[in-house]
DORO-603719 format. One record per residue (C-alpha): x, y, z. Coordinates in steps of 0.5 Angstrom, whole numbers, plus 500, padded with zeros to 3 digits. Example, Ala and Ser with C-alpha at 12.3 -4.5 7.8 and 13.67 -1.06 7.14 Angstrom:
<recs>
+-----+-----+-----+
:   u :   v :   w :
+-----+-----+-----+
: 525 : 491 : 516 :
: 527 : 498 : 514 :
+-----+-----+-----+
</recs>
This chain:
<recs>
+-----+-----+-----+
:   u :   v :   w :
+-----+-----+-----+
: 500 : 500 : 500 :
: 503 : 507 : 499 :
: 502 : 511 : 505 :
: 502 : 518 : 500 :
: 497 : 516 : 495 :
: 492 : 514 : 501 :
: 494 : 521 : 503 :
: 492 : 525 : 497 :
: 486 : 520 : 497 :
: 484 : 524 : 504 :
: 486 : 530 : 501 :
: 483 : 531 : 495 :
: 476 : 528 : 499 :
: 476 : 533 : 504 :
: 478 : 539 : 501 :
: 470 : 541 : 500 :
: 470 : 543 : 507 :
: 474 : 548 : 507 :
: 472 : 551 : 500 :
: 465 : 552 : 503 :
: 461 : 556 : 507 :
: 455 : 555 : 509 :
: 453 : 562 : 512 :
: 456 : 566 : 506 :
: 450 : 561 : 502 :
: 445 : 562 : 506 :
: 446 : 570 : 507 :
: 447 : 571 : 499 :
: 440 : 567 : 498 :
: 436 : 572 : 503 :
: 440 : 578 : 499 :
: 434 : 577 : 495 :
: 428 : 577 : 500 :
: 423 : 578 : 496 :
: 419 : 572 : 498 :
: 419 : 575 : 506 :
: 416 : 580 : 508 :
: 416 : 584 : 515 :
: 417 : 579 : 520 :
: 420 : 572 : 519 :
: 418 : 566 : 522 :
: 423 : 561 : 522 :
: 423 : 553 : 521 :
: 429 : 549 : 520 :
: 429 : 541 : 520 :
: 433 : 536 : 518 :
: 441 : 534 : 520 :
: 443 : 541 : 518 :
: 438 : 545 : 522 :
: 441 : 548 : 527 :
: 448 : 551 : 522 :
: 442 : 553 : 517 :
: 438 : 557 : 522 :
: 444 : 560 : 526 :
: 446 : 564 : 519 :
: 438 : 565 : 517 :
: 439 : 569 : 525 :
: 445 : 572 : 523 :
: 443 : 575 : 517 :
: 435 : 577 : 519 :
: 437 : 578 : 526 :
: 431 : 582 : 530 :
: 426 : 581 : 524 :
: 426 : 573 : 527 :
: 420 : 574 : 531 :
: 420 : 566 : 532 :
: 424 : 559 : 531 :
: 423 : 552 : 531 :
: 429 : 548 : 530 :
: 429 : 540 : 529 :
: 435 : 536 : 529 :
: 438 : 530 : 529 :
: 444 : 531 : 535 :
: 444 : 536 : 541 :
: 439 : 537 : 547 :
: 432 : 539 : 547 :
: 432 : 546 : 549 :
: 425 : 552 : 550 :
: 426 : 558 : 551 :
: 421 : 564 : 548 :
: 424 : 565 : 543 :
: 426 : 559 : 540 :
: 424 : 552 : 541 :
: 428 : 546 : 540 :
: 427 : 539 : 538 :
: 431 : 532 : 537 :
: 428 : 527 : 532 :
: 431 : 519 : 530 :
: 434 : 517 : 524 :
: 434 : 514 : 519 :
: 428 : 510 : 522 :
: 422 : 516 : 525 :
: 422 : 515 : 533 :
: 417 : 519 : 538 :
: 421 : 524 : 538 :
: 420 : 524 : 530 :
: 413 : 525 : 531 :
: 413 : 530 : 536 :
: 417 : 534 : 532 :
: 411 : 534 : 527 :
: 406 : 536 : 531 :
: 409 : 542 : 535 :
: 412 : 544 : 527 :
: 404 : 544 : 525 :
: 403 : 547 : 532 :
: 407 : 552 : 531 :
: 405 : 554 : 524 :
: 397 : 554 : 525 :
: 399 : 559 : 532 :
: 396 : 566 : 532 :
: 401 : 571 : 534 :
: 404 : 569 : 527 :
: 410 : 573 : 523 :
: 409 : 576 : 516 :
: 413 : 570 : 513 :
: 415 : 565 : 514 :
: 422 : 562 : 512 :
: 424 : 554 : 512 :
: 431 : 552 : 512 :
: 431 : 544 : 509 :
: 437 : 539 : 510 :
: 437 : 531 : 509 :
: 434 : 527 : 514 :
: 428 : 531 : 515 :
: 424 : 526 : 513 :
: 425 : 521 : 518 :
: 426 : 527 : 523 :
: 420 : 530 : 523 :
: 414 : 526 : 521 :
: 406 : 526 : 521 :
: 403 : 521 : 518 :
: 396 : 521 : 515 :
: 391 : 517 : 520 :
: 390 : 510 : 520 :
: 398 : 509 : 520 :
: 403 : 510 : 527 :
: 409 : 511 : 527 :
: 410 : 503 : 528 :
: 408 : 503 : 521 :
: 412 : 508 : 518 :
: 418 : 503 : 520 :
: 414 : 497 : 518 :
: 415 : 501 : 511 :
: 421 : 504 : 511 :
: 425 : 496 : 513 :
: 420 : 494 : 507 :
: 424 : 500 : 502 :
: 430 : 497 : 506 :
: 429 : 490 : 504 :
: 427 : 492 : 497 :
: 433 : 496 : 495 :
: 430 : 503 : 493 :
: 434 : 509 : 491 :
: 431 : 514 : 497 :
: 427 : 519 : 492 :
: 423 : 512 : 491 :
: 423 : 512 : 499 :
: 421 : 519 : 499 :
: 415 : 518 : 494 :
: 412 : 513 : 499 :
: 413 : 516 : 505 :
: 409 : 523 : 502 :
: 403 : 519 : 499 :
: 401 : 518 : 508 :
: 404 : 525 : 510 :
: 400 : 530 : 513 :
: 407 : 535 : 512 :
: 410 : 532 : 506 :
: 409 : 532 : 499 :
: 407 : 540 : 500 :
: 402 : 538 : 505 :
: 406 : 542 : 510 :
: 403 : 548 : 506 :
: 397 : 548 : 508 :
: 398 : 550 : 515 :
: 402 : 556 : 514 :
: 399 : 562 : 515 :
: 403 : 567 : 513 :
: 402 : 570 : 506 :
: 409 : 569 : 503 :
: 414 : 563 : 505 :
: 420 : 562 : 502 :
: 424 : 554 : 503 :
: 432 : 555 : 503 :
: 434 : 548 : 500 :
: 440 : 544 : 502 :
: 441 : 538 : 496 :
: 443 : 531 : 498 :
: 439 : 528 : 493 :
: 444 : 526 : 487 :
: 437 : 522 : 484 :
: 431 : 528 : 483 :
: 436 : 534 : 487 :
: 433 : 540 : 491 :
: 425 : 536 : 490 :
: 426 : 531 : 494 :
: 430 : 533 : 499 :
: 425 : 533 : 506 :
: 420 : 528 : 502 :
: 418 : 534 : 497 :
: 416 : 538 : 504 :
: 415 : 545 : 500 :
: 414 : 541 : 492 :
: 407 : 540 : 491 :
: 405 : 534 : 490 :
: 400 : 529 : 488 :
: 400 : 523 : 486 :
: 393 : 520 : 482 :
: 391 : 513 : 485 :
: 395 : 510 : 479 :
: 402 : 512 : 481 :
: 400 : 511 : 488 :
: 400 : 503 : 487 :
: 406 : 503 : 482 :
: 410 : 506 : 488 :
: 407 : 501 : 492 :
: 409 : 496 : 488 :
: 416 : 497 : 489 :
: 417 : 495 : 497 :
: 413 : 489 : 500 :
: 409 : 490 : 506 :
: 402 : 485 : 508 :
: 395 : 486 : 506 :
: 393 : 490 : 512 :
: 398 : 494 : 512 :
: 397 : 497 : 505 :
: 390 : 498 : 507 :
: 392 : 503 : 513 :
: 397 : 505 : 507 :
: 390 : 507 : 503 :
: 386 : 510 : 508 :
: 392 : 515 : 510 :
: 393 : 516 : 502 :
: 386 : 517 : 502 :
: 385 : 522 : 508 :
: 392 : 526 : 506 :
: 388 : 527 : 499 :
: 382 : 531 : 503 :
: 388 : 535 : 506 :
: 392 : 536 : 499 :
: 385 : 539 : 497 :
: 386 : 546 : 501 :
: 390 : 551 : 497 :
: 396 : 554 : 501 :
: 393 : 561 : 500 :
: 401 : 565 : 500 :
: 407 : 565 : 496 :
: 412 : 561 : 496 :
: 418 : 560 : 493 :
: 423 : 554 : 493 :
: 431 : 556 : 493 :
: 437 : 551 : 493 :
: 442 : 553 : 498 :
: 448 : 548 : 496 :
: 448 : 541 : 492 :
: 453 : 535 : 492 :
: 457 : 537 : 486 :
: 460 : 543 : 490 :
: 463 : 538 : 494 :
: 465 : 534 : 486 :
: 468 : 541 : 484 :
: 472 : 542 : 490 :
: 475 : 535 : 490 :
: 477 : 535 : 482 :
: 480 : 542 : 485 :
: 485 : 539 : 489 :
: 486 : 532 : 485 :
: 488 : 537 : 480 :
: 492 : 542 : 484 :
: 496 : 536 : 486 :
: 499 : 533 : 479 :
: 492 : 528 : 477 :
: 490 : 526 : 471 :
: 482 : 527 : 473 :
: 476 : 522 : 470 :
: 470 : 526 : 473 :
: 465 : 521 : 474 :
: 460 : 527 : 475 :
: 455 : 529 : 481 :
: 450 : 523 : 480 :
: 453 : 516 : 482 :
: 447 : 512 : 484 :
: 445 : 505 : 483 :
: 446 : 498 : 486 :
: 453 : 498 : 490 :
: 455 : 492 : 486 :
: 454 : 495 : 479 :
: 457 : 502 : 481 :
: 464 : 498 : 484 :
: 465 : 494 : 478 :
: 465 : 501 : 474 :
: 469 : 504 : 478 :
: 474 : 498 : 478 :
: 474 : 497 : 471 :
: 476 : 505 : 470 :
: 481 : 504 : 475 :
: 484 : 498 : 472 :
: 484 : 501 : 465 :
: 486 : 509 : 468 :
: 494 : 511 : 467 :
: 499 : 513 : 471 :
: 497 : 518 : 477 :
: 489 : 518 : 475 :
: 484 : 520 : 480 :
: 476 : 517 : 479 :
: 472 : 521 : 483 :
: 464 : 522 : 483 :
: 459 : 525 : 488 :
: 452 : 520 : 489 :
: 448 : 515 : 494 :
: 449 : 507 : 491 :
: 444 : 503 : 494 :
: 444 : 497 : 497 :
: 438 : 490 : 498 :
: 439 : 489 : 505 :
: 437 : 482 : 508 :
: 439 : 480 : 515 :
: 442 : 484 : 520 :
: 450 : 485 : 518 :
: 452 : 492 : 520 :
: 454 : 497 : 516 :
: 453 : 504 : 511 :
: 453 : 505 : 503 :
: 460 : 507 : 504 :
: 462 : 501 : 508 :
: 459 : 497 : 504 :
: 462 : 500 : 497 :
: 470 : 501 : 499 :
: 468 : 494 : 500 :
: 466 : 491 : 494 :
: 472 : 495 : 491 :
: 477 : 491 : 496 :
: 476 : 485 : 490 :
: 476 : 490 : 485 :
: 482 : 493 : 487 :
: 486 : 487 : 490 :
: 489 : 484 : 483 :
: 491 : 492 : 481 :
: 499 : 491 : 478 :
: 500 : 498 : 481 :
: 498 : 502 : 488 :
: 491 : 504 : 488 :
: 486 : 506 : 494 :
: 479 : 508 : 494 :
: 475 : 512 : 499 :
: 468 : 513 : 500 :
: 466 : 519 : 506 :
: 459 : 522 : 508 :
: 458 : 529 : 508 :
: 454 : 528 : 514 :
: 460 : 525 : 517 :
: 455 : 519 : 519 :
: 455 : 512 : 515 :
: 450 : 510 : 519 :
: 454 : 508 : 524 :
: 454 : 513 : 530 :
: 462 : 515 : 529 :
: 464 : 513 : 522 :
: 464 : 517 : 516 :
: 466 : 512 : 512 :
: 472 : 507 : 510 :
: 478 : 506 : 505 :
: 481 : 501 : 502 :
: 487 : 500 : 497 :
: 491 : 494 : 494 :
: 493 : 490 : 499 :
: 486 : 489 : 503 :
: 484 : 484 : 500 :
: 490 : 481 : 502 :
: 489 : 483 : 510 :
: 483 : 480 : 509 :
: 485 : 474 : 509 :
: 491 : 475 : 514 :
: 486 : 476 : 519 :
: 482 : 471 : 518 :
: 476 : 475 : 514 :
: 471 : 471 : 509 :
: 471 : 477 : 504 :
: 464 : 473 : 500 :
: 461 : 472 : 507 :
: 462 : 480 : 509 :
: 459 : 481 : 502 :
: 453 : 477 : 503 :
: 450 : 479 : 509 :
: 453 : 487 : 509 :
: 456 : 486 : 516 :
: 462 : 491 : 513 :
: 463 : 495 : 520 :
: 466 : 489 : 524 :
: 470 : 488 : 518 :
: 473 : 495 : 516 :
: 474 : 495 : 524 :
: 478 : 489 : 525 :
: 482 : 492 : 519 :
: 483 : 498 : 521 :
: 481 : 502 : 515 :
: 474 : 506 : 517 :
: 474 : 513 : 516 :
: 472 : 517 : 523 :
: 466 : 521 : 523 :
: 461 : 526 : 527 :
: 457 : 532 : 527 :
: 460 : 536 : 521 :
: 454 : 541 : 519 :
: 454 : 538 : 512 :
: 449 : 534 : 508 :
: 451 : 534 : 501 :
: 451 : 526 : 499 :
: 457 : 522 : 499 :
: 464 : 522 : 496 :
: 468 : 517 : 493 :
: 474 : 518 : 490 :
: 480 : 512 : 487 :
: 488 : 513 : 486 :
: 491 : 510 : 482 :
: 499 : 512 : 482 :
+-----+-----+-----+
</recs>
């Protein structure tokens, strides 16, 4: 393994933190605050929420008459001007659901402002979550395992999920009573961009009955349970039917190829010849890591491959592990016979692969090597997807935590 090429691959992957500045976005977005008038209500939600909102205050400053913020980390907190509250992920908890009846709470109150700004990062889907009635929320995580099991992409997921929503899909529209709102949007969504972040929270969308089934069709849930599912989609129709009466305007404050621009900045700046496999890597884990090992067998001397997106993987059994685990796994065998030195690193830009601490994992041309001195059945891994053990007992995962960034993950391959 050569130890400088690994290096220039956790360079090259981490040069988009420092080039980006999520308060000058924000504040160069409300430049234009044509969409807000008067006094500013805010709501913020999703894994971002907190450093989204602290840069809408530092730019609107006293015309903020009211916050809620929903998030994945910190304490509840409540004071009289802000109102904090912590939901689960990536499956909807009790805190989830509260989170969805206090937003919907806040946005009916009197005392309202003139407008109202929603700040929306990934995860608010399963942060905050108000399904229509029959369903629980024991039957939100029935459905999200079932999506899990089936191997969806998560603009698929996020469909299902707003056809039973009371706030998804649009649907949170109708509780705002200010005449004009604005939603300032940070993409993690390779697939369908800045629509389907937050589950189209702030898109409208209906979907005929037809479309509905089609959905439906994709993920394996029992008979009683897609009878619940029909009377929800039923009972979200009768709420679709009011009109928000205000103006509103959807705008992106960030997406995942600004991460793709940085990177290819510094492969470049750093003597590589770049293959740009473009800000829309998706598609089953085993697919995508063929690809990139065929174009890294096949790439010259001092090449970087790199690309931004979100590979999917059909889950079956109870392995532990992350998209980005288990993608610099399968890229172990792709490049365990490479004839030169090579390393491939997959990180999430929210500094959490699943795993609690892990940002994601690294591997170059000796691992499959390592695999087997250790004891490892590489197949056996692959199978049950049980990929964070293994990256553990190797030693090759990639530290991770809080880094108030949502953009999707990054991969990028050296060969040298």
């Amino acid at each position: 393994m050569d130890v400088a090429l690994l290096e220039d691959a956790e360079a090259i992957s981490s040069r988009w933190v420092a080039d980006l500045n999520l308060s000058s976005l924000i504040e160069d977005r409300l430049d234009d605050s044509s969409a807000l008038e008067g006094s500013v209500d805010l709501v913020a939600i999703g894994k971002v929420s907190r450093e989204m909102a602290r840069a809408a205050h530092a730019v609107l400053g006293q015309r903020i008459r009211r916050t809620i913020v929903i998030s994945d980390v910190g304490d509840d907190g409540d004071t009289s001007k802000e109102r904090v509250l912590i939901g689960e992920h990536p499956i909807p908890g009790a805190g989830s659901l509260r989170a969805g009846k206090e937003v919907t709470s806040f946005l009916v109150s009197d005392g309202h402002a003139d407008s109202t700004l929603l700040l929306l990062s990934g995860g608010a889907s399963s942060l905050c979550v108000l399904p229509a009635p029959p369903l629980t929320l024991d039957d939100l995580n029935r459905i999200w395992l079932a999506a899990l099991r089936a191997g969806v992409d998560i603009t698929t997921l996020n469909q299902i999920r707003a056809t039973t929503s009371l706030i998804a899909g649009g649907a949170v529209l109708r509780y705002v009573r200010s005449t004009h709102s604005k939603s300032l949007i940070l993409v993690d969504n390779v697939v369908s961009g800045a629509r389907w972040v937050a589950s189209a929270m702030t898109y409208e969308y209906r979907p005929s009955s037809d479309e509905v089934e089609a959905l439906w069709a994709t993920i394996d849930v029992d008979t009683a349970l897609r009878t619940k599912m029909q009377s929800a989609f039923e009972n979200r129709s009768g709420l679709m039917d009011v009109r928000p009466g205000l103006v509103h305007e959807n705008v992106v404050v960030g997406e995942p190829a600004m991460m793709l621009r940085s990177a290819i900045e510094e492969a470049s700046r750093r003597e590589y010849h770049v293959i740009d496999m473009g800000a829309r890597v998706i598609g089953d884990a085993q697919a995508v890591a063929r690809e990139w090992g065929e174009v890294a067998r096949n790439a010259d001397a001092r090449t970087v491959v790199v690309g931004v997106g979100e590979v999917t993987v059909q889950v079956e059994g109870g392995g532990e592990g992350g998209r980005c685990q288990e993608l610099a796994w399968l890229m172990a065998k792709e490049l365990g016979g490479h004839a030169r030195p090579s390393a491939f690193v997959a990180k999430a830009s929210d500094g959490r692969d699943y795993v609690e601490g892990v940002g994601g994992a690294w591997v170059s041309e000796t691992t499959m090597a390592r695999i087997g001195e250790l004891g490892l059945d590489w197949s056996s891994v692959a199978r049950t997807h049980d990929t964070y053990p293994a990256f553990r007992a190797l030693g090759q995962l990639i530290e991770g935590g809080h880094t108030g960034w949502n953009l999707c993950d990054l991969y990028v391959a050296l060969v040298g």
